[in-house]
N, C-alpha and C positions, 0 to 999 in steps of 0.2 A: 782372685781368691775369694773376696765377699759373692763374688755372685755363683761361685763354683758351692759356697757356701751355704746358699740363698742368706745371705746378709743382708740384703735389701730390703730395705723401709722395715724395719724390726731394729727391736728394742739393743743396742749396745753394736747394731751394723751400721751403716752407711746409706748416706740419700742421694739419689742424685741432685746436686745445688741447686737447681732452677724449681723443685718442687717446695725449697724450704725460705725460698726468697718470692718478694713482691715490691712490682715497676708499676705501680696505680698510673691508669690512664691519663695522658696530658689534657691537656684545653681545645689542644690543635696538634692534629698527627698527618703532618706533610707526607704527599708523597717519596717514594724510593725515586734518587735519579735515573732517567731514564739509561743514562748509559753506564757500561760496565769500565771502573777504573782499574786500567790492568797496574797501576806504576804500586798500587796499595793490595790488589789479590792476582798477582803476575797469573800466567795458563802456566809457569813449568812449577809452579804447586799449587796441585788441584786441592790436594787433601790437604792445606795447611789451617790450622785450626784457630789462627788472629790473623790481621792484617800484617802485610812481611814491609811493615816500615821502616826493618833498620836493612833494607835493599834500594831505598828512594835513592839516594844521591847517584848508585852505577847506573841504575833506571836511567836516569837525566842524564849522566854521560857517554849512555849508548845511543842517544838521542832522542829516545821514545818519550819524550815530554816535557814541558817546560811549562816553572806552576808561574805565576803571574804574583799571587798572594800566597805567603805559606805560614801560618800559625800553628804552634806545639804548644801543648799545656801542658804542666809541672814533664816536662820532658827537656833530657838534658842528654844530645845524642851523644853531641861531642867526650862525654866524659862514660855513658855508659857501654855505647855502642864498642866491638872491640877496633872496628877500623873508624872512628872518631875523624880521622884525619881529614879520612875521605867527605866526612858532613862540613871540615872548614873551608875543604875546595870548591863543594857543591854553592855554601851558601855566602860564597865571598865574588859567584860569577856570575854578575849580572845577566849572560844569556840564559844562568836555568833557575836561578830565583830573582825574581824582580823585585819584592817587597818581602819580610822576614818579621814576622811578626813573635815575640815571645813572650806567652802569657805563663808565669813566674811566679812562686812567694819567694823565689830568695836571687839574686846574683852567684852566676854560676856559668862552665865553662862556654855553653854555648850560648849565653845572652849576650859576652861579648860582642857576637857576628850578627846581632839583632839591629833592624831597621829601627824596630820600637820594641822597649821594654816593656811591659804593659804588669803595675804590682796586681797579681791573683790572690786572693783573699787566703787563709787559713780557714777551717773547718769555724772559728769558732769570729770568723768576719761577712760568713755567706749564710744566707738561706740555702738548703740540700735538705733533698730525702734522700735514706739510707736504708737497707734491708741486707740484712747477713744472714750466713749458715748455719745459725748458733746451733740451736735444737729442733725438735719435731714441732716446726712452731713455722705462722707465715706473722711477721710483723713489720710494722714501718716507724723510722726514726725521721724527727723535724728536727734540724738544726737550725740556730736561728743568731742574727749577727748580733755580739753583744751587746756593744758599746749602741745601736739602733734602738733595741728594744728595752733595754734601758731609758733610751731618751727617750722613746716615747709612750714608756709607763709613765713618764713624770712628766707627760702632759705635751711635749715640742711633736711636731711639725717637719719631721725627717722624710723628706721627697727621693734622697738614693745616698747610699751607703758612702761615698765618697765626701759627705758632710761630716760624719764622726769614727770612720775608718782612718787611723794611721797611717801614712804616707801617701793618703790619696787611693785606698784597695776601692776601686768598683766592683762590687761581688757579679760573677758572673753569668749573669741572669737577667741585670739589669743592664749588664755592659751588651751582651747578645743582639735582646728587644731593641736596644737603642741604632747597635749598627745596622742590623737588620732593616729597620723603618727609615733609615739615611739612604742606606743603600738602593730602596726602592722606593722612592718621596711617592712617583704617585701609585703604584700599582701594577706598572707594565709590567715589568718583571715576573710577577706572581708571588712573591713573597713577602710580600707588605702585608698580606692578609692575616700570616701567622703570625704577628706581633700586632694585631689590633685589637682593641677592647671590645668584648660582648656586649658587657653595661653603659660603653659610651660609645658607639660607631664614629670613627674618624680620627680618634684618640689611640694613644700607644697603650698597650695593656699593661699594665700596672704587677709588681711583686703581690700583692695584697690579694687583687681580681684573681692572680694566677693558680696560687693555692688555695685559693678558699674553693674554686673550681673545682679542684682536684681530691679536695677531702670534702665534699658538696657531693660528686659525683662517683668518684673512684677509689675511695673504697668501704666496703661493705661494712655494715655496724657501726660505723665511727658519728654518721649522724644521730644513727637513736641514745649513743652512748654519750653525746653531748648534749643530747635534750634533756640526758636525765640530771642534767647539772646547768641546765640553763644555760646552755652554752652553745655557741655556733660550730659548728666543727673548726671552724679556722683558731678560734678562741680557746676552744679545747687541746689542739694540739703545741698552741702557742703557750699553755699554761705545761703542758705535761708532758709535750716531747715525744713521746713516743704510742704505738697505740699496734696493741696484740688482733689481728684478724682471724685467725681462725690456729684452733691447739689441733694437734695431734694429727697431722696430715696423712699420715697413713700410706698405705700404698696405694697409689695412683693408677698405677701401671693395670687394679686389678678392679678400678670404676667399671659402670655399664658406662655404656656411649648411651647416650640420652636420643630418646624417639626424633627429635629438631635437627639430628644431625644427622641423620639416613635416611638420602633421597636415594633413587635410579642407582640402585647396591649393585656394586661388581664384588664379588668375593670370588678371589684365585687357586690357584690348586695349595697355594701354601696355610690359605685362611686368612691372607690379610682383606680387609672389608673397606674396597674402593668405595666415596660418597662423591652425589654431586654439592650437597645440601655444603654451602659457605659455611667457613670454620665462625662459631657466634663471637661476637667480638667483646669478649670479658675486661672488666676492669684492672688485671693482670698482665701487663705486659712482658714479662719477663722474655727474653728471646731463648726460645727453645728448637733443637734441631727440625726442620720441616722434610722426611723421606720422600723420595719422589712418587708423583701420584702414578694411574697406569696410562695408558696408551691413548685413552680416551678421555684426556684430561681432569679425571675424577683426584679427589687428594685422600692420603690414608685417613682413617676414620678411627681403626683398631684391628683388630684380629678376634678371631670367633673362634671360641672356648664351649665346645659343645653345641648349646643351644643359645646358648649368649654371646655380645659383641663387648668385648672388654676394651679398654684403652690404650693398653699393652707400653711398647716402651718406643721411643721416639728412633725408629734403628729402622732399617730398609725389611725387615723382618716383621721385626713388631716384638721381636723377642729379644732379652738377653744374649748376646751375639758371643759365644767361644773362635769360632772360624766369621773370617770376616771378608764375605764377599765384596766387599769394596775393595780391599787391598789388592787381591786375586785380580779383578778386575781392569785394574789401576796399574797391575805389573809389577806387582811387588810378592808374589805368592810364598815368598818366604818369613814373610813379615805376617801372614794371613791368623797363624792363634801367638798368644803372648809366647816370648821365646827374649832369648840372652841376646841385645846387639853386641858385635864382635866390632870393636874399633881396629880398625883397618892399616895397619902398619905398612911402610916402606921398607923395604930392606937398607940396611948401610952396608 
């Protein structure tokens, strides 16, 4: 209806999320695993739009897999999932979970069947960034553990939150870095790399090293807007919490594609504008859908609007999509424009 409406990016219609939201770039951006986990995006849904984790436990009893470690956070299948049961059978058999790890703030039905309880902090026991849908706005929220920064306005010496957290909460960030650098002491692995210090080589990287990186680096105006108060970005957001990036986003969809980013053009009989030129790698991370590029390995760029290449919309098109050749495709051609699903009754 909004787009049949042109509702899009305008005042009192609707945004797509990913435009009004901001994921500032980490310190260290690991590689994707090389291989594809079917037990978390199975092949008989192609089109499902999250991970189908409340399907793990028949996965492991049809025998296609068996985890060795398995950690859940603030996730409690047993009591959400509707076959629950089936998660007490999965995680109580040693041949398909070997270790069961539950990272938690509260006791709850499936920490019962937990190897280790492990307490997870509350929003207001952890450092996190946060970035929401609110308005025509891209911003970012510091949250920061109380009871820590407390203690060390008034002067102590707080090495990991597990010193003046309640019940022993290691906020998870420092718990991660730490397994992380155990689990690879010297290096072989390859993973010991992204838990190491920039400013001290050979040392674990630090909560402090980690964000001050990331508000140093990723994101845009927050240094000059700390200078004008004498302040480090880390110092600034540790006083204020939050910090607005850019007002009035506007529509996206209707940017030029910038010169940097059109090499060796394929433009198709539809007008979407194949590039070779690498997508630039912005301080925005937000994950947004990628359409497949064409034949000749190029990746979408936008679609060309006369005599210009605009940015269009992230859709195999480039357009606002009514018919949806993916579905068509997929074998689903009645599902192809929005329509009524019909739940499907039995006779008695």
């Amino acid at each position: 209806m909004n787009a049949l409406l042109g509702a899009i990016a305008t005042e009192g219609g609707v945004y797509p999320n990913a435009w009004n939201k901001f994921v500032p770039r980490p310190i260290y951006t690991p590689p994707h695993p090389k291989m594809w986990n079917e037990t978390t995006w199975p092949r008989e849904y192609p089109l499902s739009m999250n991970e189908m984790s409340f399907l793990l436990p028949h996965f492991l009893k049809d025998g296609r897999a068996k985890i060795d470690t398995y950690f859940t956070r603030v996730y409690n299948p047993v009591w959400t999932n509707p076959d629950g049961f089936s998660w007490i059978e999965m995680l109580t058999d040693p041949d398909l979970v070997g270790c069961y790890v539950a990272l938690t703030p509260t006791w709850n039905e499936t920490s019962y069947y937990a190897d280790y309880v492990l307490p997870m902090g509350i929003g207001s026991e952890r450092h996190d960034l946060h970035s929401y849908e609110t308005h025509d706005s891209q911003w970012l929220g510091f949250r920061q553990p109380v009871m820590r920064a407390l203690k060390q306005r008034q002067g102590q010496n707080i090495k990991d939150t597990r010193e003046v957290n309640p019940g022993e909460v290691w906020e998870e960030n420092e718990f991660w870095l730490e397994l992380t650098w155990r689990i690879d002491p010297d290096g072989s692995l390859g993973i010991r790399q992204y838990a190491e210090s920039k400013k001290n080589p050979g040392a674990r990287l630090g909560i402090d090293e980690y964000y001050e990186w990331i508000f140093n680096n990723s994101v845009p105006g927050l240094p000059e807007k700390a200078a004008e108060e004498d302040l480090t970005p880390l110092e600034f957001m540790r006083r204020y919490g939050a910090f607005e990036i850019k007002n009035k986003i506007g529509k996206i969809y209707d940017e030029t594609v910038g010169g940097e980013e059109l090499d060796d053009l394929n433009v198709d009989r539809f007008g979407r504008v194949f590039t070779r030129a690498a997508k630039p790698a912005g301080p925005n991370i937000v994950p947004i859908p990628s359409p497949d590029g064409d034949d000749d390995g190029r990746r979408l760029a936008g679609i060309k609007v006369g005599d210009t290449i605009k940015r269009g919309f992230p859709t195999p098109s480039g357009k606002l999509e009514f018919f949806s050749h993916t579905l068509k495709d997929w074998g689903w051609p009645e599902y192809a424009i929005p329509t009524l699903l019909q739940e499907s009754r039995s006779s008695r």
